[in-house]
C-alpha positions in Angstrom: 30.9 -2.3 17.7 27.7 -0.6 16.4 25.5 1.3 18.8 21.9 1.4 18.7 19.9 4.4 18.0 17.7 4.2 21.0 16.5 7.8 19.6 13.1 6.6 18.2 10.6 3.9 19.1 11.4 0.7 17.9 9.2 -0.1 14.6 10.7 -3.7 15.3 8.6 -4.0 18.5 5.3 -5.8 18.1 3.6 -3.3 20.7 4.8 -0.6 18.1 1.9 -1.3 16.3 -0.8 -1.3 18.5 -0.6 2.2 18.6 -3.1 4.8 17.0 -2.1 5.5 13.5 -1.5 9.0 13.9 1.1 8.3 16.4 2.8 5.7 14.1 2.6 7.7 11.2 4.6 10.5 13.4 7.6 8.6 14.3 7.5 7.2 10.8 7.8 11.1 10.0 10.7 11.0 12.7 12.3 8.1 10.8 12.4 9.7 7.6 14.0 13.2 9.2 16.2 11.6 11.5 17.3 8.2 11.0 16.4 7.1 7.4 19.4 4.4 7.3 20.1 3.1 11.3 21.4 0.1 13.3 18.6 -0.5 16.1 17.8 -3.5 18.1 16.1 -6.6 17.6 12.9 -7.9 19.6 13.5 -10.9 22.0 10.9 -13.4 22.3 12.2 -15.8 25.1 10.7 -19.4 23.7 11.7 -18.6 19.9 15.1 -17.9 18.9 18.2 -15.8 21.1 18.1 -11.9 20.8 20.8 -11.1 17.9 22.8 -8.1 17.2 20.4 -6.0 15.7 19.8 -5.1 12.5 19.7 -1.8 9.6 16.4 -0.4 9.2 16.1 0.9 6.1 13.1 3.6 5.2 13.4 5.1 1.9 12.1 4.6 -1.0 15.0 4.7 -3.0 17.3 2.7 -0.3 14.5 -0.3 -0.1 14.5 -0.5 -4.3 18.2 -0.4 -4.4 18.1 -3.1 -1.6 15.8 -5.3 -3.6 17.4 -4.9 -6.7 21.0 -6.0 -5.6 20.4 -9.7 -5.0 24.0 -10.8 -5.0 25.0 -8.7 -2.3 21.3 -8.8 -0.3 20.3 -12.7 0.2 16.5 -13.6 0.9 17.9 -17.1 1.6 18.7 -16.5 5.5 14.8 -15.5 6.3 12.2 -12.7 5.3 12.0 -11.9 9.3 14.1 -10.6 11.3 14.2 -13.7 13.4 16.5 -16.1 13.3 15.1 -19.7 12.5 16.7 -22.7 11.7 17.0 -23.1 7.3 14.3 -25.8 7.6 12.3 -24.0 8.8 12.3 -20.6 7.1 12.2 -22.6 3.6 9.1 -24.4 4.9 7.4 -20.9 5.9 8.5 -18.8 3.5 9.2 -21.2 0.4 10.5 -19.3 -2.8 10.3 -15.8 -0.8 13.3 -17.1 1.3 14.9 -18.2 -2.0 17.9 -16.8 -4.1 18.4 -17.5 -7.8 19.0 -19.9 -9.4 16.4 -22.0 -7.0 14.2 -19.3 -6.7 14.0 -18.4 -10.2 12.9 -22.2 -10.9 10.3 -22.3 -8.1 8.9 -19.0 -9.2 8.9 -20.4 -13.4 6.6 -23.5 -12.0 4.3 -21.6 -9.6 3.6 -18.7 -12.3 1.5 -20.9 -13.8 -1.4 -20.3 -11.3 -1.4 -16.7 -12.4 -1.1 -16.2 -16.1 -3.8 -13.8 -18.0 -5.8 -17.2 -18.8 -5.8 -18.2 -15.1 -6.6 -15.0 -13.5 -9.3 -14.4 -16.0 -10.9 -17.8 -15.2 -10.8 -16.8 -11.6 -12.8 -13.4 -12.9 -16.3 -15.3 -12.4 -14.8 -17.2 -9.0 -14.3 -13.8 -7.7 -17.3 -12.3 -8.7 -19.7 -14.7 -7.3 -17.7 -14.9 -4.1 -18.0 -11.4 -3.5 -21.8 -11.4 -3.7 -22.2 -14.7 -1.7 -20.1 -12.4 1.1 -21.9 -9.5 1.1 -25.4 -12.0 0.9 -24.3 -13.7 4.2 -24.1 -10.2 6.1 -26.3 -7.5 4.5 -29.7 -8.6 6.2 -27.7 -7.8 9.9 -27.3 -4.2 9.6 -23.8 -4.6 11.2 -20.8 -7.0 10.9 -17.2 -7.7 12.4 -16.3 -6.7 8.9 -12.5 -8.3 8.9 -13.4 -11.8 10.2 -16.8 -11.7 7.7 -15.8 -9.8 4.7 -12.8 -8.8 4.3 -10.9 -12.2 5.0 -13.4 -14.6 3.6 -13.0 -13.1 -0.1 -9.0 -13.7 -0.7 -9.0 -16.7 1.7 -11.9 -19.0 -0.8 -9.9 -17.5 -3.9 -6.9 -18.9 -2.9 -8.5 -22.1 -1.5 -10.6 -22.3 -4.9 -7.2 -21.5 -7.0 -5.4 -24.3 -5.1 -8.8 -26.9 -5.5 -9.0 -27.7 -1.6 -12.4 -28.0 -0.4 -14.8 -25.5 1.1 -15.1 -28.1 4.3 -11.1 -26.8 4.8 -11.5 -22.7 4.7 -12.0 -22.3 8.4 -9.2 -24.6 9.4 -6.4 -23.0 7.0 -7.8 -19.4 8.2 -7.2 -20.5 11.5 -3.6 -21.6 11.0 -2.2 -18.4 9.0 -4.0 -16.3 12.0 -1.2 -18.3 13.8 1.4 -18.5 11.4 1.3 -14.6 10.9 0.2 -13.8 14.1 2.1 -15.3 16.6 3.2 -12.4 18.4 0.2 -11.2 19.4 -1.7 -12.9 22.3 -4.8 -13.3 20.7 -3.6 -16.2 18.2 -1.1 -17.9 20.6 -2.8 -21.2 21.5 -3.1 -21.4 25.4 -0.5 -23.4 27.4 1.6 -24.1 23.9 4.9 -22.8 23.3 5.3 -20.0 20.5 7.3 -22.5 18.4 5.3 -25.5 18.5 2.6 -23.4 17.5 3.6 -22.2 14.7 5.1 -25.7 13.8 2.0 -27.4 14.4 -0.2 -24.5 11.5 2.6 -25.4 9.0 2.0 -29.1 9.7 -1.6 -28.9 9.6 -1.2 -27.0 6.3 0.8 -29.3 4.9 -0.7 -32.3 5.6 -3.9 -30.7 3.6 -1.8 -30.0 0.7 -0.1 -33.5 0.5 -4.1 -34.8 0.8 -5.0 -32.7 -1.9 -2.4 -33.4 -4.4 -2.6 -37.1 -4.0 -6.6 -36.5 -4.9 -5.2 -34.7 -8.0 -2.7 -36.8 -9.1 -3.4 -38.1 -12.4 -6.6 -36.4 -12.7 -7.5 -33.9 -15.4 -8.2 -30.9 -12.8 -7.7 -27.5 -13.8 -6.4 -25.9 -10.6 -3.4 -24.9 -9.7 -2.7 -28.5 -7.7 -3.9 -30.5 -11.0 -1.6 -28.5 -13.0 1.4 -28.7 -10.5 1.3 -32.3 -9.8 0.4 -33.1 -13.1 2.9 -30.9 -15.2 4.5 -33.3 -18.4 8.0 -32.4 -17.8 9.8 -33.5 -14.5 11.7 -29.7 -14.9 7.6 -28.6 -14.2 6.9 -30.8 -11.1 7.2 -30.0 -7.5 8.4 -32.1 -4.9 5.7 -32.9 -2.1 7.6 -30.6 0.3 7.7 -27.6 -2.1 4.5 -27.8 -2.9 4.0 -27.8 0.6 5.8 -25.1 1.1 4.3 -23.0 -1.6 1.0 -24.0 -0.4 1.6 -22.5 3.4 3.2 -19.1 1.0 0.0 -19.1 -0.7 -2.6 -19.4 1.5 -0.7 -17.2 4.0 0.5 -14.3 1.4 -2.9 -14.1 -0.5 -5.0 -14.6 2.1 -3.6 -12.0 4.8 -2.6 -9.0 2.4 -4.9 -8.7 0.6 -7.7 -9.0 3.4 -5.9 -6.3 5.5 -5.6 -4.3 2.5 -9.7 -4.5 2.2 -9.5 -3.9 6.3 -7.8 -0.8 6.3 -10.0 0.1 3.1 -12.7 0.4 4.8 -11.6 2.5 7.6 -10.0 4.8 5.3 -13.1 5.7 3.5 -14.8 6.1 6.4 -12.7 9.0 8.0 -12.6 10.4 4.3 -16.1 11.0 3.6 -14.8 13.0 0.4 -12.5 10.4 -0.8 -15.2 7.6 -0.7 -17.6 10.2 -2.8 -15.1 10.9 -5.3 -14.9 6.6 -5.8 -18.8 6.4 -5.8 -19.2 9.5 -8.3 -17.0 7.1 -11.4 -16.4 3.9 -9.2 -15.2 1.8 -12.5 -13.1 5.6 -13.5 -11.5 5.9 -10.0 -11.1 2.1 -8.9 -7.4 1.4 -10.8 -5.8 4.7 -8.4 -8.0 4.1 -5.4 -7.5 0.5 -4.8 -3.3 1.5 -5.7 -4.0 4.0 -2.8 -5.1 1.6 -0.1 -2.7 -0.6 -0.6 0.2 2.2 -0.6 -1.1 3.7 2.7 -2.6 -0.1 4.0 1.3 -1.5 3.5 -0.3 -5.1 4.5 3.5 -6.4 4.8 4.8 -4.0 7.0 8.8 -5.1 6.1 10.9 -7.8 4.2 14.2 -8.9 5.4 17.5 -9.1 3.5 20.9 -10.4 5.1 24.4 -9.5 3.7 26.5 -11.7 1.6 29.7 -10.3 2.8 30.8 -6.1 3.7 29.4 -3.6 1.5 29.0 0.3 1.5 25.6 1.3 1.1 24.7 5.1 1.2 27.5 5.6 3.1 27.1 3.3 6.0 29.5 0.0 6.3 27.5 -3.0 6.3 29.8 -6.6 7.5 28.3 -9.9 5.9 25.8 -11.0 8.1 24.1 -8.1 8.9 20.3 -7.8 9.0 18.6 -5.4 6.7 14.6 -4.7 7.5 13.2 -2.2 4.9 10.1 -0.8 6.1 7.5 -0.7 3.4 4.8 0.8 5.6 7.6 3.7 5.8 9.0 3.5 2.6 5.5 4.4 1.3 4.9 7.7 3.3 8.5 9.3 2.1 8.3 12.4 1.6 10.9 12.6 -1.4 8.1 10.4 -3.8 4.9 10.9 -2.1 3.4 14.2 -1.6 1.2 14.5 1.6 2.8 11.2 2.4 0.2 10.6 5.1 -3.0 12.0 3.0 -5.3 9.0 1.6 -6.1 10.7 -1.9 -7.6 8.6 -4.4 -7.0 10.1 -7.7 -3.1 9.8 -6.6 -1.6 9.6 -10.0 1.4 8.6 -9.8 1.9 6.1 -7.3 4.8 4.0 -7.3 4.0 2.1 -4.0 5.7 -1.2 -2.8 2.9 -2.8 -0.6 3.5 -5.5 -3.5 7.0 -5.4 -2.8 9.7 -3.3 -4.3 11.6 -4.0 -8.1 13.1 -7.2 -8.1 12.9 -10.6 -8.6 10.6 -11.4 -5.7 7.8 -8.7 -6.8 4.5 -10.3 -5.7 3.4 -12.4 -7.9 -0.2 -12.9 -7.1 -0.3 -8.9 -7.3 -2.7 -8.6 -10.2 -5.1 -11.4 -8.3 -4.9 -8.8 -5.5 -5.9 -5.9 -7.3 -8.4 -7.9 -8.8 -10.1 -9.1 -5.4 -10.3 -5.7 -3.8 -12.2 -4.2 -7.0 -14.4 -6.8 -7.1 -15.0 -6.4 -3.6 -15.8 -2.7 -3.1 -17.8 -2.6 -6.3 -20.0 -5.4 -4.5 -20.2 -2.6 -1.2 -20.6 0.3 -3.2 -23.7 -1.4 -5.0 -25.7 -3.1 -1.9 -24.1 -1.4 1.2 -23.3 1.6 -0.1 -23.6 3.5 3.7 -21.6 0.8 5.0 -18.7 2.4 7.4 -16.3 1.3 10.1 -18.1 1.9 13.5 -15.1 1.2 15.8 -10.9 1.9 15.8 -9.5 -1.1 13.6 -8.1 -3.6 16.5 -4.7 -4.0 15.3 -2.0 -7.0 15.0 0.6 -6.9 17.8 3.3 -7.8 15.0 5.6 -5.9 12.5 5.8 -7.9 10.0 2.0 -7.5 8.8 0.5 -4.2 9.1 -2.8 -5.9 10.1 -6.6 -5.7 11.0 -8.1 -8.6 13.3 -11.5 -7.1 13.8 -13.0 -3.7 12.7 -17.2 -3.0 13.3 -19.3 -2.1 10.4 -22.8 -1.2 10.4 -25.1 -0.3 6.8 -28.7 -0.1 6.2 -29.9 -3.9 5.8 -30.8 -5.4 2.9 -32.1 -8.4 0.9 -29.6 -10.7 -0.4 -29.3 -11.8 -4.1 -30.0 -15.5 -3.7 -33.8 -14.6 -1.4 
């Protein structure tokens, strides 16, 4: 029987990363010297699911790529978290992430739809004027909880407006991936209600807004993604009610949450880097393609993905037996020190930057990536222009969880200003 390495901290442990960064970014150091490949144990979380053996923990960069690539013996289709759930209910959370080909491959065909050239660059304008309505609702107060009113309220109307549910709906379905994602931290666990009814009762009230929407759009001539989904000529094209569903929780959860810790940790990076931030106002348009790469690499907004074995294989030397748990650490595979130099530097001119907080090669690559990229330009172009003092005032208050790397609330303050619409 396996033993664990009790040698390092946990990265598994929710309370991991509360921490300062510096002290995370040093046992990720650890990791990378010392146990690169390990067996440790998993977190227990007594109303969820039974404690399990434990699981690989996997930090290189070359390790988590191989991983990803080698989809017949590394299965999404048991759960992207380390948790144990029952199938149900990963597929309903996690939709075509928790998905292996050929079903996957299907799912992902249909969905792409949302984010071909021509549908991104009709979002262009949607994403511009969302932006400046943002940065109008704050810049007259000098100061802002700059996650909460900024950063999450760009990707979270993007992904409502892609999906055609109404603006009456944002602060409900922001609410419910705070749970979703959130759980294990106490600030998004509801009082008095167990950690799995919780979570069953977001994806339900997720769902039940999807399932409203889509019989609004059936038959209709929309152009959103819904219209086009429940719409599509050829049965082959359609989506049941429960995958759309399902792909709707995916959605609003995956494009919401990284890409509004990505603009989280943004800001706070450019504040303790006073030179970097100069360099990106000098030639924002020049500088924007590497810097925004940059954030995301060092930002990591998903901080691991999970694959489980499909029967014993030898990887880098270590026996794996079917059914073991592999958790590769993007937030760690992003600071090693055989791709990046000055792993733990924020440089934005970094050029070459083959980061995964995207996802690593392979067939579940994020598909809403180039949205992503998109949102966070957009965005920072908008704060360079009108706030262009704007910095983080406070230490970013963190997500008790490992699975996202995330920001719940980080101060700003900036010289006020008029908005565009006075």
């Amino acid at each position: 029987m396996r033993e664990w390495n009790t040698d390092l901290p946990n990265m598994m442990e929710a309370w991991f990363w509360k921490q300062p960064a510096a002290d995370i970014d040093a046992v990720i150091a650890r990791y990378h010297a010392e146990a690169p490949l390990d067996w440790f144990e998993e977190p227990h979380y007594d109303d969820l699911v039974p404690v399990a053996p434990g699981y690989w923990c996997v930090t290189r960069h070359a390790d988590v790529a191989g991983i990803s690539r080698n989809t017949e013996v590394f299965s999404s289709a048991a759960g992207i978290t380390v948790l144990d759930a029952p199938p149900e209910f990963t597929e309903f959370f996690s939709s075509m992430i928790a998905m292996d080909d050929p079903r996957h491959a299907r799912l992902r065909r249909i969905v792409a739809k949302g984010f071909t050239p021509k549908m991104l660059a009709d979002l262009d304008g949607s994403v511009q004027a969302a932006a400046a309505e943002i940065v109008d609702s704050v810049c007259e107060q000098g100061s802002c909880d700059f996650v909460t009113e900024v950063a999450a309220a760009l990707p979270l109307r993007i992904v409502c407006d892609l999906m055609g549910i109404p603006r009456s709906e944002y602060q409900g379905v922001f609410d419910a991936t705070n749970v979703i994602l959130g759980i294990s931290d106490p600030e998004y666990q509801p009082e008095g209600e167990n950690l799995l009814s919780a979570l069953l009762a977001a994806g339900a009230q997720l769902a039940a807004l999807m399932k409203e929407v889509a019989q609004a759009k059936r038959g209709g001539d929309g152009t959103d993604l819904t219209s086009v989904l429940v719409n599509a000529a050829l049965p082959d094209d359609q989506l049941s009610e429960s995958d759309l569903a399902s792909f709707f929780v995916l959605l609003v959860v995956a494009g919401n949450e990284t890409t509004r810790n990505a603009i989280s940790w943004g800001l706070k990076y450019l504040t303790d880097h006073p030179d970097q931030r100069a360099i990106w106002a000098a030639d924002f348009e020049g500088v924007a393609p590497t810097a925004v790469e940059e954030i995301v690499r060092l930002s990591s907004p998903v901080g691991y993905m999970r694959r489980t074995l499909t029967r014993d294989f030898v990887f880098e030397g270590r026996e794996m037996a079917e059914g073991d748990k592999v958790a590769m650490f993007y937030v760690a595979a992003n600071r090693d020190p055989a791709v990046f130099d000055d792993p733990f530097a924020f440089d934005v001119l970094r050029n070459p930057n083959p980061q995964y907080g995207f996802g690593s090669p392979g067939p579940h690559y994020c598909l809403g990536a180039h949205l992503a990229r998109r949102e966070m330009t957009v965005m920072y172009r908008e704060l360079f222009h009108r706030l262009p003092d704007i910095v983080a005032v406070s230490e970013p208050d963190t997500l008790q969880a490992a699975f996202i790397h995330g920001v719940k609330h980080l101060d700003a303050e900036f010289t006020p200003t008029m908005p565009l619409a006075a």
